[in-house]
C-alpha positions in Angstrom: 119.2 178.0 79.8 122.2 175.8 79.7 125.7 176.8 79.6 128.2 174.1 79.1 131.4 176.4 78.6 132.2 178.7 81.7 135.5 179.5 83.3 136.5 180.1 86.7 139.6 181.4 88.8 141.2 177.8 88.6 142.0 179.1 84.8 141.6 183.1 83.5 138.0 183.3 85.1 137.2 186.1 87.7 134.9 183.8 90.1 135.3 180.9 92.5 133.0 177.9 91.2 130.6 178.2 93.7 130.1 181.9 93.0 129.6 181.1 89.7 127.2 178.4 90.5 125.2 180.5 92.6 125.2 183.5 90.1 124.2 181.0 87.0 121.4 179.9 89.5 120.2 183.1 90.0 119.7 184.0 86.2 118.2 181.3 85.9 120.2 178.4 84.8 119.1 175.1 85.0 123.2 173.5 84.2 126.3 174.9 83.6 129.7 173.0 82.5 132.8 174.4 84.3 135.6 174.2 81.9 138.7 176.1 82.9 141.8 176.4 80.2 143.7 173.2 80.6 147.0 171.1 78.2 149.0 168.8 79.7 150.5 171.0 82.0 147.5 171.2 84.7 144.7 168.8 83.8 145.7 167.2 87.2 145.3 170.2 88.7 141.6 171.2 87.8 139.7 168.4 87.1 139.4 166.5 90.0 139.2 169.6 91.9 135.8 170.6 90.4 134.8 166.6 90.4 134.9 166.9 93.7 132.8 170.1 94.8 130.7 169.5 91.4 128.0 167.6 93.8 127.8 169.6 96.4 127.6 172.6 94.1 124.7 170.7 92.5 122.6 170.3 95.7 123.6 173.7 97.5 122.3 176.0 94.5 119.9 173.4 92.6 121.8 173.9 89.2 123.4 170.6 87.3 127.4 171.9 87.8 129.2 169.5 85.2 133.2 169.4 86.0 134.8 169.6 82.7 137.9 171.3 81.0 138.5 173.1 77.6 141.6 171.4 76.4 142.9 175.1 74.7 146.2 175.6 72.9 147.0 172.0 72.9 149.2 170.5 69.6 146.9 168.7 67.4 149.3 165.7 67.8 148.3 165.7 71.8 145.0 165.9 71.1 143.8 162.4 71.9 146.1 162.0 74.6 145.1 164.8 76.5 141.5 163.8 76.1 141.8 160.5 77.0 143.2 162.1 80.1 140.6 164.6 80.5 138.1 161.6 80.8 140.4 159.4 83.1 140.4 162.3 85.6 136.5 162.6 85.7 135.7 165.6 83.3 132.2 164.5 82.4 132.5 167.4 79.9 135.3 168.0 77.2 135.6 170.7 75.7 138.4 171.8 72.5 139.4 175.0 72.3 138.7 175.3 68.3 140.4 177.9 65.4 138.9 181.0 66.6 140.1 183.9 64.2 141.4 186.3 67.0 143.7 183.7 68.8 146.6 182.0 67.5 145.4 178.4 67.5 147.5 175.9 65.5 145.9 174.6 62.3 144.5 171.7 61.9 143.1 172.0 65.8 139.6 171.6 64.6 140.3 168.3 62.8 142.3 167.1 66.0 139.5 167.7 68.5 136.7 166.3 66.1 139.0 163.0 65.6 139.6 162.7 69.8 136.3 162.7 70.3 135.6 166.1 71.9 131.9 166.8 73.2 132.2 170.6 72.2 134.1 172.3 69.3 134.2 175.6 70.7 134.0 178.6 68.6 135.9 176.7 66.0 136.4 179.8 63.6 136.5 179.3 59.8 135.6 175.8 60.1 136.3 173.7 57.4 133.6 171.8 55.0 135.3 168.5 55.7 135.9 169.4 59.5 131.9 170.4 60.1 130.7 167.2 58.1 133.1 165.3 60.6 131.5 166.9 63.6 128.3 165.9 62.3 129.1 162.3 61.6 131.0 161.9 65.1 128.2 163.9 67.0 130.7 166.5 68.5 128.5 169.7 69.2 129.6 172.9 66.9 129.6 176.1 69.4 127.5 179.6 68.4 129.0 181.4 71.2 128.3 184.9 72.8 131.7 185.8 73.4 133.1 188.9 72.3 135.8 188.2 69.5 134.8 184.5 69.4 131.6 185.2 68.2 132.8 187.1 65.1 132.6 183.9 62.9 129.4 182.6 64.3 128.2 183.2 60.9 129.9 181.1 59.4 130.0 178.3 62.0 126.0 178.1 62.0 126.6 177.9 57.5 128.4 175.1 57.6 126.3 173.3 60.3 123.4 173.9 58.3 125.2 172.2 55.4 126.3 169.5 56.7 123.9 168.8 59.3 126.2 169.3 62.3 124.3 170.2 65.6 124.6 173.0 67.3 125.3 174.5 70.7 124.7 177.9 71.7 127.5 178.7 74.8 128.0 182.3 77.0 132.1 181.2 77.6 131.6 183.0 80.3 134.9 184.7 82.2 133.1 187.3 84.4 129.5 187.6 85.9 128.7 189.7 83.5 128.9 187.2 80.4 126.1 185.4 82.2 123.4 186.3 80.0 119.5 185.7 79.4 118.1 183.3 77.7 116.8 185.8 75.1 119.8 187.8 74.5 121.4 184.0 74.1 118.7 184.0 71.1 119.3 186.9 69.8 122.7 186.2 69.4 121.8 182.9 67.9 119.5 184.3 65.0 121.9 187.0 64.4 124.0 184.4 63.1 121.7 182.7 61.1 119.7 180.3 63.2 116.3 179.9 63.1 114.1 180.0 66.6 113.5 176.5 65.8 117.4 175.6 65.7 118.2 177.8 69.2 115.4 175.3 71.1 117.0 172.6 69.0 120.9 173.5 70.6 119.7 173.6 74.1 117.9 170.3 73.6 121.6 169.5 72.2 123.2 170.6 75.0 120.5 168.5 77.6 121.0 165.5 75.6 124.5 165.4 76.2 124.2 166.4 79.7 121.9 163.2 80.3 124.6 161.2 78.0 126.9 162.5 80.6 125.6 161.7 83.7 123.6 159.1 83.0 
């Protein structure tokens, strides 16, 4: 099982990274991507942080820890800025915090992160036609994710995916230990939403691919 969209007390997560790390590697994770809340305000502040115990993590608990951020809240006109930043810190993993329905995310947030060249659209909501064929022509993963509220639109997400030929991730955006969850409840929710078994092997050989992208 891969996660690449977990939180952490440097953001509005209940658990120190390498309790998380040792948790995930308990259940049974093979990688996880730490991506705390971040905008302008503190990207300096969590990304080289996690950079720098990402490694250690790695070889202490034998689980691929990828130091990343979800850019969340930030103005579509900041987009590719803070990105750009997010990647000159050392966040092998970018996440944007997409147009999910029960959060007040600005419009046009989707379109934003697509264009700044995000590696994960996370729960991005009512996704747009012309938003999930961009995704799918600039490779930026669409998220199915597990998370309470977040997931109400997964539905819809895995629809347009399947229209437009977008690829898929399947993320826990997990907060607390408890949102660490199997592999096959990770399924279920998957097929719940529409995917086939086929398409949930498919997203974790998504989410591999860009974690070997990643780290080379």
């Amino acid at each position: 099982m891969i996660d690449l969209h977990t939180h952490t007390l440097f953001s509005d997560g209940e658990l120190i990274p390498s309790e998380l790390a040792r948790r995930a590697a308990v259940k049974g994770y093979t990688a996880i991507g730490i991506t705390d809340h971040g905008d302008q305000s503190n990207l300096d502040l969590i990304i080289p942080r996690l950079v720098r115990v990402a490694k250690e993590l790695t070889q202490d608990y034998g689980i691929t820890i990828l130091p990343g951020i979800e850019l969340t809240h930030v103005p579509p006109g900041r987009f590719a800025a803070a990105v750009t930043e997010a990647r000159r810190l050392g966040a092998c993993l970018v996440i944007g915090h997409g147009e999910t329905i029960v959060e007040p995310v600005a419009p046009f947030t989707n379109r934003a992160a697509i264009e700044a060249g995000v590696d994960v659209l996370a729960h991005p909501g009512l996704i747009s036609d012309a938003d999930a064929a961009l995704a799918a022509k600039c490779g930026v993963l669409l998220e199915v994710t597990t998370r309470k509220g977040h997931s109400l639109t997964n539905g819809h997400v895995v629809r347009m995916a399947q229209k437009h030929g977008a690829k898929l991730v399947v993320n826990n955006d997990a907060h607390a230990p408890t949102d660490l969850i199997s592999p096959e409840m990770a399924e279920q929710v998957a097929l719940g939403a529409g995917m086939t078994p086929a398409e949930f092997v498919q997203a974790q050989n998504n989410a591999a691919e860009l974690i070997r992208k990643r780290l080379g």
